[in-house]
C-alpha positions in Angstrom: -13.8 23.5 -9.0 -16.1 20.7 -9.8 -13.7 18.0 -9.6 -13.3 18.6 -5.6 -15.3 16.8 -3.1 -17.0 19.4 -1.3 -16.2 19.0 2.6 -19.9 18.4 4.2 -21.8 16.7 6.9 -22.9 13.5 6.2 -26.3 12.9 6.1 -27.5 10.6 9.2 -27.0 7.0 8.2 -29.7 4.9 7.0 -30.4 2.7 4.3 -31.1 5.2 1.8 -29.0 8.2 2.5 -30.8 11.2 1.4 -29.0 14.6 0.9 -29.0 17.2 3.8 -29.5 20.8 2.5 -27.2 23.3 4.1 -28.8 27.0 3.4 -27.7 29.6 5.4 -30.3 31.2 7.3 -32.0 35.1 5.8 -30.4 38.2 6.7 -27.0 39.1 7.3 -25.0 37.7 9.8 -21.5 38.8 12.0 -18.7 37.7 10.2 -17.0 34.2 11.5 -13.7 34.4 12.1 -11.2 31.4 11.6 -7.8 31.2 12.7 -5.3 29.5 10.6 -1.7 28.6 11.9 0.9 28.0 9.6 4.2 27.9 9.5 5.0 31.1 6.5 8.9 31.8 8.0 11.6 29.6 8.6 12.6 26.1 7.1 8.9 24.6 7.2 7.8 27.8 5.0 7.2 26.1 1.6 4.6 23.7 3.9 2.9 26.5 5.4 2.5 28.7 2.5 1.3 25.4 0.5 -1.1 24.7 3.5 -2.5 28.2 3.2 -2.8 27.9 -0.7 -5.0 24.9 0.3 -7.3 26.8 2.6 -7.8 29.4 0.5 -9.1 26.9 -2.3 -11.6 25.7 0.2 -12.9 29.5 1.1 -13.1 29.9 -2.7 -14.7 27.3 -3.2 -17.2 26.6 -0.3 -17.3 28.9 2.6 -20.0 31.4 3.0 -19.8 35.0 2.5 -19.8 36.1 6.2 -16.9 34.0 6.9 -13.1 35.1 7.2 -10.1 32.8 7.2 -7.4 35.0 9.4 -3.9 33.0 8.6 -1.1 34.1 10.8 2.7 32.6 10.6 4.3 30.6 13.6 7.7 30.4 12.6 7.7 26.5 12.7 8.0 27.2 16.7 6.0 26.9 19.8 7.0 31.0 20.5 5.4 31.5 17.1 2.5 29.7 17.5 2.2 31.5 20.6 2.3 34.5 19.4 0.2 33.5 16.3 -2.8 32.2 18.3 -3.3 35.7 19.8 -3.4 37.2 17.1 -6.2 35.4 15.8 -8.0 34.7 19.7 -7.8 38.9 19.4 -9.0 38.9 15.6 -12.5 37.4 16.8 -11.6 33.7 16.1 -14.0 31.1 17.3 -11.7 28.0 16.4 -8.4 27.7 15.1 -6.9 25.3 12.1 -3.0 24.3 12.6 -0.6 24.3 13.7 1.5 21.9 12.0 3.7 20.4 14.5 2.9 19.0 17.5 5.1 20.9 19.8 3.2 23.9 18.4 0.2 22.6 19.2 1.0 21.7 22.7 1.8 25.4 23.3 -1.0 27.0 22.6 -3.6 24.2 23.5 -3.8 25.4 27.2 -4.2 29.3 25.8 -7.1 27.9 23.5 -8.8 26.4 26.4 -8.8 29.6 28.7 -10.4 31.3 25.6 -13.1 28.3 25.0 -11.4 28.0 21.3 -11.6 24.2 19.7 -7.8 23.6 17.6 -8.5 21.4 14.3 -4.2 20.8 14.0 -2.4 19.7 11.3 -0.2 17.2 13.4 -0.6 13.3 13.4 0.8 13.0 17.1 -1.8 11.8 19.2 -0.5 13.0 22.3 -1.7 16.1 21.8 -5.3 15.5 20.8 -7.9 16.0 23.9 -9.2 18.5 25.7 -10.2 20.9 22.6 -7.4 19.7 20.4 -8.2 17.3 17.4 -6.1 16.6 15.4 -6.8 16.3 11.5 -3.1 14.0 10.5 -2.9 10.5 9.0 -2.8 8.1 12.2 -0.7 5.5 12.0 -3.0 3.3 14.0 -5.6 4.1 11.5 -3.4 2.8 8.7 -2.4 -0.4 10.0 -5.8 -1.7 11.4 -7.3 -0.9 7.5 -4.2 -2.9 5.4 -4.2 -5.4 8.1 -8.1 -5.9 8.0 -7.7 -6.5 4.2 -4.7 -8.6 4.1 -6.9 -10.8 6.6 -9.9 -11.1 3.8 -7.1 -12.3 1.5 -6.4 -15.4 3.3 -2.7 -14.0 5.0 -2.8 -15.0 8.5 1.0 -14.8 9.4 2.6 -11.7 10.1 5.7 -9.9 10.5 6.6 -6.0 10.9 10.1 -4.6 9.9 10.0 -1.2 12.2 12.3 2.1 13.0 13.4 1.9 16.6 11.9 5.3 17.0 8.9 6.8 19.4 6.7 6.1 15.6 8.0 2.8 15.1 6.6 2.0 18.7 3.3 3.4 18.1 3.1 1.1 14.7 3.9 -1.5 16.7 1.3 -1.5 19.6 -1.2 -0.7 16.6 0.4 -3.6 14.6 0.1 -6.1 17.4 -3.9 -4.9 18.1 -5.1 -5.1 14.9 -3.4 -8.4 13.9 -4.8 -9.8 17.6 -8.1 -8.6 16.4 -8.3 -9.9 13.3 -7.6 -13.7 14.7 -4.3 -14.0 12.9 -0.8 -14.3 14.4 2.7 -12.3 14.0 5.7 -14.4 13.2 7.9 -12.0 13.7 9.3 -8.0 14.1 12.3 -6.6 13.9 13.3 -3.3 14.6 16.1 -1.3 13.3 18.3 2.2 13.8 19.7 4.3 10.7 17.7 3.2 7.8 21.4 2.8 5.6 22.4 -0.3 4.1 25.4 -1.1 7.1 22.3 -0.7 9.7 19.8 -2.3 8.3 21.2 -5.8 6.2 21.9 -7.4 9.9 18.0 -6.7 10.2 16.8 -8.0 7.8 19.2 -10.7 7.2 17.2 -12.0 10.8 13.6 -11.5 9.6 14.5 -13.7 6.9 16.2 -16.2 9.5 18.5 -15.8 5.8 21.7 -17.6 8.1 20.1 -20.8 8.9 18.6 -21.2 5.3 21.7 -20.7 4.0 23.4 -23.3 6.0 20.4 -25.5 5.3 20.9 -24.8 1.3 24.9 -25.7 1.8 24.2 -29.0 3.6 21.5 -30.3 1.3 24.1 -29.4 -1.8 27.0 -31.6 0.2 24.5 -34.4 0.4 23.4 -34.3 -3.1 27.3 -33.8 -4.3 28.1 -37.2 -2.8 25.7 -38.2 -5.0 25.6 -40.5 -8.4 23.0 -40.6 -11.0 20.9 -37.9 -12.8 18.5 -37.2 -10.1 20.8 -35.9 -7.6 22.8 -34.3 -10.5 19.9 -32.4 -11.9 18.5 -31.8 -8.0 22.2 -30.2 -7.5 21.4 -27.6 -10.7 18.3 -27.3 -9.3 19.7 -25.7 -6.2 22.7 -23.9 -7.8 19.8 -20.8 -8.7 18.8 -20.4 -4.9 20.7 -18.3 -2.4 18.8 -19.9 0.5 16.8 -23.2 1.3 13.0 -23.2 2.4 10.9 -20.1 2.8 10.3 -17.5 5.8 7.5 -18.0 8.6 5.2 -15.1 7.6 2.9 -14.3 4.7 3.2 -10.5 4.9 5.5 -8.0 5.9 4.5 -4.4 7.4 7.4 -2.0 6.6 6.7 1.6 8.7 8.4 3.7 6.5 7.8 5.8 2.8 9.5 8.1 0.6 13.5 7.6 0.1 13.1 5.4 3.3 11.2 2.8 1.5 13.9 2.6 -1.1 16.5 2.0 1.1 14.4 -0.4 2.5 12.8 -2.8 -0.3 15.3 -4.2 -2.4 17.2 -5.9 1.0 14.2 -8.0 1.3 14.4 -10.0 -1.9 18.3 -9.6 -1.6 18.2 -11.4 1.6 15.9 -13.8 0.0 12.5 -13.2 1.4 10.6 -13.6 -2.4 8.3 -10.6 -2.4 6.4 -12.3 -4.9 5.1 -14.9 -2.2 5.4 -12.8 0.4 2.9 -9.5 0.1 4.9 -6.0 1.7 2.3 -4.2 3.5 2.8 -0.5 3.7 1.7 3.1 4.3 -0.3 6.4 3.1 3.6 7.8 2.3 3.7 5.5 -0.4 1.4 6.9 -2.8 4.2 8.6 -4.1 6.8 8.2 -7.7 9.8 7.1 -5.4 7.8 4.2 -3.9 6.1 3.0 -7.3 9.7 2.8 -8.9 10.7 0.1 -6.7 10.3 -3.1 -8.4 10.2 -5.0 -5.0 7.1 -3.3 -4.1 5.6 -4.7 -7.1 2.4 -6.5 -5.7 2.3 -4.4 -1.9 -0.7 -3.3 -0.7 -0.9 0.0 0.9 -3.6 2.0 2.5 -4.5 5.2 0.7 -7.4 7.9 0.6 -9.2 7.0 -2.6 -7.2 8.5 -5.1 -9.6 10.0 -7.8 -10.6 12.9 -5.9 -6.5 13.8 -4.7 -6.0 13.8 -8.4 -8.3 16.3 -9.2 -7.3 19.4 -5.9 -3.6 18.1 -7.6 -4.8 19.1 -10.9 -6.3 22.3 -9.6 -3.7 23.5 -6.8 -1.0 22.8 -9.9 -3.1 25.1 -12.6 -3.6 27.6 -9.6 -0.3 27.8 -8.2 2.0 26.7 -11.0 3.6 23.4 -9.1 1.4 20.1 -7.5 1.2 20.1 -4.2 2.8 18.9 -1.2 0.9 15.8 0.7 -0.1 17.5 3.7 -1.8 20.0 1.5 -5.5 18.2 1.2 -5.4 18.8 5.5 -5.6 22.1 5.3 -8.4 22.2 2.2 -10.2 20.1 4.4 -10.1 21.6 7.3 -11.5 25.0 6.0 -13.7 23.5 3.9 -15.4 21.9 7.3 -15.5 25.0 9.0 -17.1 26.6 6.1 -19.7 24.0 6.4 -20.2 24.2 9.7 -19.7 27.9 9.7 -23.2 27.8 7.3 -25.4 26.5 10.6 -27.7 28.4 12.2 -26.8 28.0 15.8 -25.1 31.2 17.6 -21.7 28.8 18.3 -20.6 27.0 15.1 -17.5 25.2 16.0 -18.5 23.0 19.4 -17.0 19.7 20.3 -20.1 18.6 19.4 -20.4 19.9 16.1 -16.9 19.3 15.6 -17.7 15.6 16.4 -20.6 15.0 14.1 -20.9 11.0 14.5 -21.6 11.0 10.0 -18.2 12.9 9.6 -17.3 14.9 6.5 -16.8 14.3 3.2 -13.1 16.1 1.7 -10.4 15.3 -0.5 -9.3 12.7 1.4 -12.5 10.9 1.7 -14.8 10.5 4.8 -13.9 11.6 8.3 -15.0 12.4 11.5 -13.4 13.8 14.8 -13.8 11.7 17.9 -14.5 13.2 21.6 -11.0 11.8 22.2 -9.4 14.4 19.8 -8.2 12.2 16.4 -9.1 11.6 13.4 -11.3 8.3 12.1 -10.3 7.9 8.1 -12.4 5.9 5.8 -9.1 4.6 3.6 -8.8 2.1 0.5 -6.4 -0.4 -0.2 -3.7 -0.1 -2.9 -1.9 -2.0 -5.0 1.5 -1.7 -6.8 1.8 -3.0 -9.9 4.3 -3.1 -13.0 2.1 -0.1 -14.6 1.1 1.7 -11.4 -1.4 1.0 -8.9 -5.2 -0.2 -8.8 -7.6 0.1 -5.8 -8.4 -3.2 -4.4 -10.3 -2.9 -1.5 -12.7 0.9 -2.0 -12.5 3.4 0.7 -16.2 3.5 2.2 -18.1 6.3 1.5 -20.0 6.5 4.8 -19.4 5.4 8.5 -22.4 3.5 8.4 -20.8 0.3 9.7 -19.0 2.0 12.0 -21.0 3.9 13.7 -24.2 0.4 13.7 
């Protein structure tokens, strides 16, 4: 298991970060009971079960001997998670890891409080973190703020955001608009759009590329040059005859809020409705480290935000060896999450799992690179930036390996 990352408190930031040894202390100890909510009936099953698989990586590999990861199945369902949460509250568990969805989540937070039990979810939906509930998801605020921060060192400065009309799409756009204000640049323009199908979205796009008055622009310039005599307006009219539009768009980049089949539906309207993707760089998301997305020749040149790959390959590698098929994205959450409460699990005090243990200002180290949990309830990511290209992708912007100038 050597190729994983173990999950670990950083040490406390200075200029030469020096190893913190984590020995349990002598003696034996009560066993430390840790709920796990997943989703093992119903049509989220093949998640859950692959969330599990995760966890039980992380106990083999990391947790301590006195510690005992108690999984229980919610059905997908609030009911279920219900039900599952007192199962585990009456097993002895001191926190609880999962559920999966938010609505889950929301049903048992209030039973978790009563109980004095922190909830490490699964979910991404920040309107659930809080009060004992952090969640460990991919926030799309985080996301945006790191691509957007990069594009900024690379000299783009104008700005535009294709988004779903959707609660998500709003969220990407308040994050969008912050990190874009913040960064001293300016947006151009966003569109937003319904049913991501071809009918839906062409009028969409056919407006972020202001393609109509181009068009007409392209037409009127090839009259004028038609009425023409001589060579120069003759090979200025061929000229013309290989462009669908005149003049380019008003932005530099493009953030597009979607991944998977989505972003395939999405991509090849934008050079069909002549935005050149070549000139202008598609920003993207963590959904897009994935074979549909990298088969997309309009992608070819995006920039994405991403945990640093290396260490994803190698839990892939070893969930695939262990459990005969590569795992679901989502996975690495759960291995993570374990893994920290084994860690944490490994401290001498009588309570392991506190907020303020749970909130360690150096974060963790796990297979998706650093994080920590803030008092609010979500997850702070230390991402890198990615780059599509005709072979596959490169890192060009390293995800940090501390919170060092984060937290000075």
């Amino acid at each position: 298991m050597s190729a994983i990352v173990e999950a670990r408190p950083l040490p406390p930031v200075t200029t030469s970060p020096a190893p913190v040894e984590l020995i349990p202390p002598p003696g034996v100890r009560d066993i430390i009971h840790v709920g796990l909510l997943v989703p093992l009936t119903g049509p989220s099953a093949p998640l859950g079960k692959a969330l599990l698989n995760a966890a039980q990586m992380a106990l083999f590999d990391i947790a301590p001997d006195d510690f005992a990861l108690v999984p229980r199945d919610t059905g997908g369902t609030p009911e279920g998670a219900v039900r599952a949460f007192h199962a585990v509250a009456n097993a002895g568990a001191t926190v609880v890891l999962g559920p999966l969805f938010a609505s889950s989540v929301e049903a048992i937070a209030p039973l978790a409080r009563e109980r004095n039990i922190n909830i490490v979810a699964f979910s991404n939906d920040r309107s659930v973190a809080g009060g004992g509930v952090f969640i460990l998801g991919f926030l799309p605020e985080v996301q945006v703020a790191r691509v957007v921060a990069y594009a900024r060192t690379r000299g783009i400065y104008r700005f535009a955001a294709l988004l779903p009309d959707t609660e998500y799409g709003t969220r990407v756009g308040e994050a969008f608009a912050r990190a874009v204000q913040a960064s001293g640049a300016v947006i151009s323009q966003v569109e937003r759009y319904g049913a991501v199908d071809a009918k839906s979205l062409s009028p969409v796009i056919r407006r972020l590329a202001n393609y109509d008055s181009r068009r007409a622009a392209l037409m009127a310039q090839r009259r004028v040059l038609e009425g023409k005599e001589g060579e120069t307006a003759k090979r200025a009219l061929k000229r013309l005859e290989k462009l669908d539009a005149l003049g380019g768009v008003d932005f530099d980049a493009v953030l597009v809020a979607e991944s998977g089949a989505r972003i395939r539906a999405i991509a090849p309207l934008l050079p069909y409705y002549d935005i050149d993707t070549r000139r202008v760089r598609v920003l993207g998301a963590v959904g897009w480290d994935s074979p549909a997305a990298r088969a997309e020749p309009a992608l070819i040149g995006a920039w994405y935000p991403s945990p640093s790959p290396e260490e994803r390959e190698g839990f892939d590698k070893i969930y695939a060896e262990t459990y005969g098929r590569k795992p679901p994205r989502l996975a690495s959450l759960a291995y993570d999450a374990t893994a920290m409460a084994a860690v944490l699990a490994r401290s001498e005090t009588a309570d392991h799992f506190t907020t303020e243990a749970l909130t360690a200002a150096n974060g963790f180290t796990g297979i998706d690179g650093i994080f920590r949990l803030l008092p609010g309830g979500v997850a702070e990511r230390g991402l890198a930036v990615i780059e599509m290209n005709a072979r596959g992708t490169r890192i060009v912007s390293p995800a940090p390996r501390t919170f060092e100038r984060l937290t000075n």
